[in-house]
C-alpha positions as CSV (number, residue, x, y, z in Angstrom):
1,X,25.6,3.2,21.6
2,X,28.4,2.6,18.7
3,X,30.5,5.4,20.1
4,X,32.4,5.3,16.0
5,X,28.7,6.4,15.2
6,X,29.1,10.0,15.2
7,X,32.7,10.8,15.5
8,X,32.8,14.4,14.5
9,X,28.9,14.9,14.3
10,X,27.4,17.9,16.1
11,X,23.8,17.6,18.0
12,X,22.1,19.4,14.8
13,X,24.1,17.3,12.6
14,X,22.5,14.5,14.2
15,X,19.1,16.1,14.3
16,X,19.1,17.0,10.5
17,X,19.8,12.9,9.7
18,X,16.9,11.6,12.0
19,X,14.8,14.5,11.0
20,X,15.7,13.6,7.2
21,X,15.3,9.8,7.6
22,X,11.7,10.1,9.3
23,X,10.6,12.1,6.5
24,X,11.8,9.6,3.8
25,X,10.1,6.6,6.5
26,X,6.8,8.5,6.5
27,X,6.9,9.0,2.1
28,X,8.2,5.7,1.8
29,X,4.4,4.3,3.1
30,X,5.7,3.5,6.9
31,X,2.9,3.1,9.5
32,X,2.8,5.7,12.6
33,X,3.7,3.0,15.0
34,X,6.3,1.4,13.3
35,X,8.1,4.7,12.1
36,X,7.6,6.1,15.3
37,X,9.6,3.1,17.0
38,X,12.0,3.1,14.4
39,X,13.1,6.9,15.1
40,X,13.4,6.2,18.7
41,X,15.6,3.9,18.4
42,X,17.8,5.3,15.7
43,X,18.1,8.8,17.9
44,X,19.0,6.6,20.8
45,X,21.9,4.9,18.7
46,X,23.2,8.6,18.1
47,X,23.2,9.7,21.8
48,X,19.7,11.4,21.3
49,X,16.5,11.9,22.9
50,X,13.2,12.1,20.8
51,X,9.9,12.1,20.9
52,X,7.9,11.3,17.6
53,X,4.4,11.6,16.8
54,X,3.4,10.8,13.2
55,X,0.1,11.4,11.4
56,X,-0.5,10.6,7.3
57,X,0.0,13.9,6.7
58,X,2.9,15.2,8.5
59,X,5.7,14.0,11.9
60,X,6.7,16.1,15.2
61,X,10.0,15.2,16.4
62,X,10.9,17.1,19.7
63,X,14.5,16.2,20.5
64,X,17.2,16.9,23.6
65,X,20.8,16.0,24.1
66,X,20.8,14.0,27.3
67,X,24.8,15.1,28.1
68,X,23.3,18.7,28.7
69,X,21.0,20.3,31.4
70,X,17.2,19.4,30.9
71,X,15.3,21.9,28.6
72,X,18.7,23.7,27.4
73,X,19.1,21.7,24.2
74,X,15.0,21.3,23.6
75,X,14.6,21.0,19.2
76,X,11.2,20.7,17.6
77,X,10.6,20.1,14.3
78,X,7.6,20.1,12.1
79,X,7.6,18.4,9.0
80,X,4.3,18.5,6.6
81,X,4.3,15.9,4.0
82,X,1.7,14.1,1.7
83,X,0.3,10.8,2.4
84,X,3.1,7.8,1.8
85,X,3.7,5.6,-0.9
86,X,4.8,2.2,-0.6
87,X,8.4,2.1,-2.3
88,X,10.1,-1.2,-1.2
89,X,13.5,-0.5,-2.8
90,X,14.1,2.4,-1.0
91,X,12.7,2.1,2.3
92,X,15.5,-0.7,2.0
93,X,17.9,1.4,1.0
94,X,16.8,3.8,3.9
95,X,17.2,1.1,6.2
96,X,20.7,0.4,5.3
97,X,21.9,4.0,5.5
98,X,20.3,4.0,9.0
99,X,22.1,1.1,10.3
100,X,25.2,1.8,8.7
101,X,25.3,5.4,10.6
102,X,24.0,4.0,13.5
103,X,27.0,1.5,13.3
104,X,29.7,3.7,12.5
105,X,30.3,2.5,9.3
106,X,29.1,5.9,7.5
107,X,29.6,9.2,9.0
108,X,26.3,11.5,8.9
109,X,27.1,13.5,6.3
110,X,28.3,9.9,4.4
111,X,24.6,9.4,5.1
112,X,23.2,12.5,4.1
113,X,24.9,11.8,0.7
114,X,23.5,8.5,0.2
115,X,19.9,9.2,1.1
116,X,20.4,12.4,-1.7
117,X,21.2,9.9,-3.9
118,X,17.8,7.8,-3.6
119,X,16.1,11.5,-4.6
120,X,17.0,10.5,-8.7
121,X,14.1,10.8,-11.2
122,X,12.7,7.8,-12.5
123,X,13.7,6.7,-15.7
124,X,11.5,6.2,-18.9
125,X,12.1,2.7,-18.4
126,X,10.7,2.8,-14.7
127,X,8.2,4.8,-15.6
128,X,6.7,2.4,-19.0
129,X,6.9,-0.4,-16.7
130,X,4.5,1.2,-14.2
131,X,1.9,1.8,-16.3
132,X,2.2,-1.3,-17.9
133,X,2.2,-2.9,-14.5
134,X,-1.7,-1.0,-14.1
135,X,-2.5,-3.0,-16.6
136,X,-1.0,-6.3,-16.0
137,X,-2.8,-6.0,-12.4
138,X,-6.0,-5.5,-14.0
139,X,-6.2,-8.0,-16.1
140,X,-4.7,-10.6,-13.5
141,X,-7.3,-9.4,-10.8
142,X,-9.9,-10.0,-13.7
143,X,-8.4,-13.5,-14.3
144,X,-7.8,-14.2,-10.7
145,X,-11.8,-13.8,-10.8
146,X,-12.5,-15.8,-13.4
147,X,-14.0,-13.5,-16.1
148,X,-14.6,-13.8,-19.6
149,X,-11.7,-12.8,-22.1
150,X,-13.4,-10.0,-23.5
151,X,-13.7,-8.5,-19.5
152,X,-10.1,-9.7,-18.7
153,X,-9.0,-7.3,-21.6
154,X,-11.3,-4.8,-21.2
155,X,-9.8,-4.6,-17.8
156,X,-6.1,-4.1,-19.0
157,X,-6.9,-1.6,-21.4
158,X,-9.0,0.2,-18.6
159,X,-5.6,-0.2,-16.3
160,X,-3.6,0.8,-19.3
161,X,-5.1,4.8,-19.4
162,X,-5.4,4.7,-15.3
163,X,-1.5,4.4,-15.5
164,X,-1.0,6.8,-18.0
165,X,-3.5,9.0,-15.6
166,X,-1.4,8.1,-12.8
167,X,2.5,8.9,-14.7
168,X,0.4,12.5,-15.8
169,X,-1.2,13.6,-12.5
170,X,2.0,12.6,-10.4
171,X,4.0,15.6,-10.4
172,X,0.8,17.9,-10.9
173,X,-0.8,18.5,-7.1
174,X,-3.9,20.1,-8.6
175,X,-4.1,17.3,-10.8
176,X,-3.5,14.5,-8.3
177,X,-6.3,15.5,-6.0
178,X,-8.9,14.7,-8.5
179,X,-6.9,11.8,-10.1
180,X,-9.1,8.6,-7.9
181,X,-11.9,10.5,-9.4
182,X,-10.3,11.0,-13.1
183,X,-9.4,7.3,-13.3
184,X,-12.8,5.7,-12.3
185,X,-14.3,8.0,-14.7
186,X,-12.1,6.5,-17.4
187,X,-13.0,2.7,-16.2
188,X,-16.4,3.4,-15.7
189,X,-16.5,5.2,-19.8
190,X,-14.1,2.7,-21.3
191,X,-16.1,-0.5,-19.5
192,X,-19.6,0.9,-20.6
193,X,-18.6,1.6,-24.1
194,X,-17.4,-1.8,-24.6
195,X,-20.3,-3.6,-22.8
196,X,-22.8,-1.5,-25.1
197,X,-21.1,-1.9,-28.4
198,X,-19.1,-4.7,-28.1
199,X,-20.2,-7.5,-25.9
200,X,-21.8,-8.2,-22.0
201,X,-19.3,-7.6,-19.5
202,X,-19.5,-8.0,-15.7
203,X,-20.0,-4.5,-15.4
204,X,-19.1,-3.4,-11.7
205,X,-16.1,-6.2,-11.9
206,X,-14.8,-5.5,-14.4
207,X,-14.9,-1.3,-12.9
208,X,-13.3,-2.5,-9.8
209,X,-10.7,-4.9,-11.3
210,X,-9.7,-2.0,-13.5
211,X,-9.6,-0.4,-10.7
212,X,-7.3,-2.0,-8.1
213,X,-4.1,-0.7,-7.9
214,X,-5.9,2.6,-6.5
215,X,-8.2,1.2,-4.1
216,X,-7.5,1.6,-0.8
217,X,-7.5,-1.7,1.1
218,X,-3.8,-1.8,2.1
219,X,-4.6,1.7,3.9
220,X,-8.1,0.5,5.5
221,X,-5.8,-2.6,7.2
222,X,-2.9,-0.3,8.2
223,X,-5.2,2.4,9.8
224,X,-6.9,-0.5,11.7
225,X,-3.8,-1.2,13.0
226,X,-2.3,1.6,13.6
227,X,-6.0,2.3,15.9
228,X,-5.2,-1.3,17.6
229,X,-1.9,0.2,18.5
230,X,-3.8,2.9,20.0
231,X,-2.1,5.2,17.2
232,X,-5.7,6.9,17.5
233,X,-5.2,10.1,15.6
234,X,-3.1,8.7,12.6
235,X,-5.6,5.6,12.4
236,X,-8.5,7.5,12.6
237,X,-7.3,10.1,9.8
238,X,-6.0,7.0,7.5
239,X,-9.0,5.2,7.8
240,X,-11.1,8.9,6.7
241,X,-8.5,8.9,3.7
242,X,-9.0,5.4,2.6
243,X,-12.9,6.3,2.8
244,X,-12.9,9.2,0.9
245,X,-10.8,7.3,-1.6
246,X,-13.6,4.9,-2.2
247,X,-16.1,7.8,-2.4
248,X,-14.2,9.3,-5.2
249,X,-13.5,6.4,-6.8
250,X,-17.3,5.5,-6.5
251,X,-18.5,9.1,-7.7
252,X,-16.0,8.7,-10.9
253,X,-17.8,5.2,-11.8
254,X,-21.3,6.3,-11.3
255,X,-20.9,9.5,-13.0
256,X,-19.3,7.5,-16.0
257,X,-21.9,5.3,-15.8
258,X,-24.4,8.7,-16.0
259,X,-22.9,10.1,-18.8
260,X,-22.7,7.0,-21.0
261,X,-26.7,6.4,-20.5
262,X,-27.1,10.3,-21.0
263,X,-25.9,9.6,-24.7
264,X,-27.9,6.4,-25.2
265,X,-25.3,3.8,-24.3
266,X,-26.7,1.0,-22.5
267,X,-24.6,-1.5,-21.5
268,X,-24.8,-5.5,-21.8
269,X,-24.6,-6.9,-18.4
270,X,-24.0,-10.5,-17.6
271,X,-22.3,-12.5,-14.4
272,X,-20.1,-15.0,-15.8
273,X,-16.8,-16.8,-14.4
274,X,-16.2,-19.1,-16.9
275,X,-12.6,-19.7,-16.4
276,X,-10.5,-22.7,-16.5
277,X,-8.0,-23.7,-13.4
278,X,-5.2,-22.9,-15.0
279,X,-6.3,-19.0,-15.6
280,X,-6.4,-18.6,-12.2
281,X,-3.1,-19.7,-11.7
282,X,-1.1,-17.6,-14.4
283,X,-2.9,-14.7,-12.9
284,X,-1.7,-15.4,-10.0
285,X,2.0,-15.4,-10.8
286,X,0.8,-12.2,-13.3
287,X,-0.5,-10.5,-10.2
288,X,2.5,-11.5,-8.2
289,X,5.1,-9.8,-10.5
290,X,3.0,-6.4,-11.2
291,X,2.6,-5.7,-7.2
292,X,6.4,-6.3,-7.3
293,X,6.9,-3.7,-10.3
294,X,4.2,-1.2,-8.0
295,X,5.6,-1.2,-4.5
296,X,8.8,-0.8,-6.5
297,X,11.2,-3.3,-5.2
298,X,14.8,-4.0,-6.7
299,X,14.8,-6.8,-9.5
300,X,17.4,-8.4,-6.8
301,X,13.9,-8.6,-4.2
302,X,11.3,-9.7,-6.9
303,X,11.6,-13.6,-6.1
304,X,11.4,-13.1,-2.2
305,X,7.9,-10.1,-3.3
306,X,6.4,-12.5,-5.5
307,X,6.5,-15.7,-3.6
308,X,5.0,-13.9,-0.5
309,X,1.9,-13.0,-2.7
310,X,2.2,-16.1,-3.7
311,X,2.1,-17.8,-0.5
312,X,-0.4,-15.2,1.0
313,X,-2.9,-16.0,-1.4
314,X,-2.5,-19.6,-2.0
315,X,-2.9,-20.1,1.8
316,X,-5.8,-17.8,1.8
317,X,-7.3,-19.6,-0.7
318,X,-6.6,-23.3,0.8
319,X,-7.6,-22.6,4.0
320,X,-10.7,-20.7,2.9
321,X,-12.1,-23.7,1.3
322,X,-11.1,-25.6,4.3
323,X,-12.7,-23.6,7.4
324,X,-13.9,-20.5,5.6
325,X,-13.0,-17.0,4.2
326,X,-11.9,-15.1,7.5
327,X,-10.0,-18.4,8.5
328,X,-7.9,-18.3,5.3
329,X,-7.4,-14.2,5.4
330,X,-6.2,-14.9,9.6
331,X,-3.9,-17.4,9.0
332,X,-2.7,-15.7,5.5
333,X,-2.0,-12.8,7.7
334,X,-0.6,-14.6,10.7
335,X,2.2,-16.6,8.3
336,X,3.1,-13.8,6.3
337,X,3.5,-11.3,9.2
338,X,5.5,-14.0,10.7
339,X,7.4,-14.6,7.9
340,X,8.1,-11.3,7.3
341,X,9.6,-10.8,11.0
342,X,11.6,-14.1,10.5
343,X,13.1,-12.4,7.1
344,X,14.5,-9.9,8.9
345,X,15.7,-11.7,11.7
346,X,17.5,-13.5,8.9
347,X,18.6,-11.3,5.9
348,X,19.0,-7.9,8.5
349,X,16.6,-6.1,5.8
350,X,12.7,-4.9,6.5
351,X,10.3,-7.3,6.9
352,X,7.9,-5.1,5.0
353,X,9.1,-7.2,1.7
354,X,7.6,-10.4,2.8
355,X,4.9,-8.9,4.9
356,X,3.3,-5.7,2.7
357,X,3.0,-8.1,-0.5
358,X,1.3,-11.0,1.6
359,X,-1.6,-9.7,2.2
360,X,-1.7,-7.2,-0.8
361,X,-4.1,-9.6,-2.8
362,X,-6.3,-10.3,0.8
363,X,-6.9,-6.7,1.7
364,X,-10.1,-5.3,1.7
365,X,-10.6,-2.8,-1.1
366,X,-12.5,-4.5,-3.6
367,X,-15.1,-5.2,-1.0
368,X,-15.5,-2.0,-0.1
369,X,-15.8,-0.6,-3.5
370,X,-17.9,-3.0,-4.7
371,X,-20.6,-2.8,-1.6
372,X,-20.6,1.4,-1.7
373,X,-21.3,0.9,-5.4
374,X,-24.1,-1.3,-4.9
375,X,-25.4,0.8,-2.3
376,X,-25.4,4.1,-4.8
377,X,-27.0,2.2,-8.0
378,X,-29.6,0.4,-5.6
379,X,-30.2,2.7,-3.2
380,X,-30.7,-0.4,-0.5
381,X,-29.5,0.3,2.4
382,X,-29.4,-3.3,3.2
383,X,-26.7,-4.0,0.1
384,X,-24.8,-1.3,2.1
385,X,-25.2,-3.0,5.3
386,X,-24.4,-6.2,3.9
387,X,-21.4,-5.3,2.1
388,X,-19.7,-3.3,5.1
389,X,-20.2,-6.7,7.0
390,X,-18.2,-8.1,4.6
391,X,-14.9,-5.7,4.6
392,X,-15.3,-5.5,8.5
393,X,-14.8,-9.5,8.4
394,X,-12.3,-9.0,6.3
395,X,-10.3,-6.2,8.3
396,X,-11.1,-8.4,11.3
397,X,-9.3,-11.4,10.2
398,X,-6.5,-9.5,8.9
399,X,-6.0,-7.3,11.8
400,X,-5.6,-10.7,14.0
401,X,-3.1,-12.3,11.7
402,X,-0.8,-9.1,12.1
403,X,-1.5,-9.3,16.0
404,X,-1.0,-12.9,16.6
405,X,1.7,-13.3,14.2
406,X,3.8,-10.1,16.0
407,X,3.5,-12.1,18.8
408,X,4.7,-15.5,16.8
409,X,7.8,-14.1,15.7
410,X,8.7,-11.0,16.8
411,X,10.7,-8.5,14.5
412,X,14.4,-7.8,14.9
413,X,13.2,-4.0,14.0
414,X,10.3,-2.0,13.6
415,X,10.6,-1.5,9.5
């Protein structure tokens, strides 16, 4: 241990900064095992002993001091929180703080202050940009897929409302419970009004691509991985929140969908992908800078976000046409998880910035959407079947890129 770590710090001293700094981990979109390894190792660089177990909805940290008799300094806390949000810049800046207390190079309470400081309200600015950034990912998704014009900006000014939704329902828990719901209702009623009164659309895509900033891939790949970890309780509750995200997302579209033909609005269908290359590829650099703007990195990180997307998807792509789909999403996964390990090796900062954006455009949520929608309009229970095939192919591949590529390169810390 840096003994210049915790100079005048007392044992709950040190206990309120790793109980503080788990909580910020856990709302900062951490995974159980990495958060949990993470606090270990921290509590060990202040002379601690803990034990953390971490679910999605809450931590237990029991803690001793192991200069005093064993059980005579036993601390548990309890801490209930909401399910994480990924927020790149300041599980950085979390990161930072840790090390630099761990180091000796801020006292706790230096480090108490700092993390307060990461607690400021967004500003309008921030806040614009977000929702614009809902809408700039809808409308790259749609062009990443080829659509027509009139579904690429049917899809923005879907995304457009979502994020307005999303700004509104934020710091309203009532509100935010219903919100997946709220929002497909939206895409579902602004998609269906334009396909009836304005032109065919491809319906469903253009829902889902409207859609994508709330669906829940990213947590269907973390909860298989936390379960592959044998994190059983915290993957098996993430992966029953990522599914009852879909369901609501799916009952919003559907009942939209209802409603609409309810007041004699039927829709123009069509399946088109008429795009040109070169769509595809602003899209891509589109989509690239508006997952930057919503896992909210620092403008100083939005080269090193974007060009993992980037690179995740191009090799996907490449190597999809090559040897297959679940051969381009594997070795997507397997480079970028690399990468990301490499990064921090490198630049001493989370690997999460090269890793969480690589496979943000490979994850399965679409494909899930998509297949539980089909399977509600249809009724076919074969659709269903088919489509669940699909996103466990999907998870599959993924899950063995983050495996193998762990193994590749291992990472210089748990973040």
């Amino acid at each position: 241990m840096d003994v210049a770590a915790r100079p005048t710090a007392s044992y709950a001293q040190r206990i309120a900064f790793v109980s503080e700094m788990a909580a910020r981990l856990h709302r900062y979109g951490t995974t159980a095992q990495r958060l949990e390894a993470t606090i270990m190792a921290l509590s060990q660089r202040l002379d601690l002993e803990c034990e953390a177990w971490s679910n999605p909805t809450g931590l237990i940290l029991s803690f001793n001091d192991p200069g005093k008799p064993l059980g005579s300094s036993d601390t548990t806390r309890v801490i209930r929180l909401p399910p994480g949000e990924n927020d790149l810049h300041k599980l950085s800046e979390a990161d930072r703080i840790a090390e630099a207390v761990a180091t000796g190079q801020m006292s706790i309470a230096q480090g108490h202050t700092a993390l307060r400081t990461l607690d400021r309200a967004p500003t309008l600015r921030t806040r614009v940009l977000q929702v614009l950034a809902f809408s700039l990912a809808a409308a790259a998704v749609a062009g990443l897929w080829r659509l027509p014009w009139l579904d690429i900006a049917t899809a923005a000014v879907a995304g457009l409302l979502i994020g307005l939704l999303d700004q509104y329902a934020s710091p309203r828990p009532a509100m935010k419970e219903a919100s997946d719901a709220l929002a497909a209702l939206i895409a579902g009623t602004v998609v269906t009004l334009v396909a009836a009164l304005v032109g065919p659309l491809n319906l469903n895509t253009v829902v889902i691509a409207s859609l994508v900033v709330l669906l829940p891939g990213m947590a269907i790949t973390n909860a298989m991985n936390e379960l592959s970890s044998q994190h059983w309780v915290s993957g098996t509750v993430r992966f029953a929140g990522a599914l009852t995200t879909v369901m609501k997302l799916t009952v919003g579209a559907i009942l939209a969908v209802e409603v609409m033909d309810r007041l004699g609005m039927q829709p123009q269908v069509r399946a088109m992908r008429p795009q040109a290359d070169w769509v595809q590829w602003v899209a891509m650099v589109l989509a690239a800078f508006a997952f930057a703007v919503l896992f909210k990195a620092s403008r100083r990180d939005y080269p090193w976000v974007m060009g993992a997307a980037i690179t995740g998807y191009l090799i996907a792509i490449l190597a999809g046409h090559a040897w297959g789909s679940p051969a381009g999403i594997f070795l997507s996964a397997l480079a970028l998880t690399a990468a990301g390990n490499a990064f921090g090796r490198w630049r001493q900062r989370p690997g999460a910035l090269i890793r969480l954006p690589g496979i943000i455009m490979l994850v399965p949520g679409s494909a899930s959407l998509r297949g539980l929608l089909t399977l509600v309009q249809q009724q076919d229970v074969d659709a269903g079947q088919s489509a669940l095939l699909g996103v466990t192919n999907i998870v599959m591949a993924l899950l063995a890129g983050l495996l193998f590529g762990n193994l590749l390169v291992p990472a210089r810390k748990n973040l």
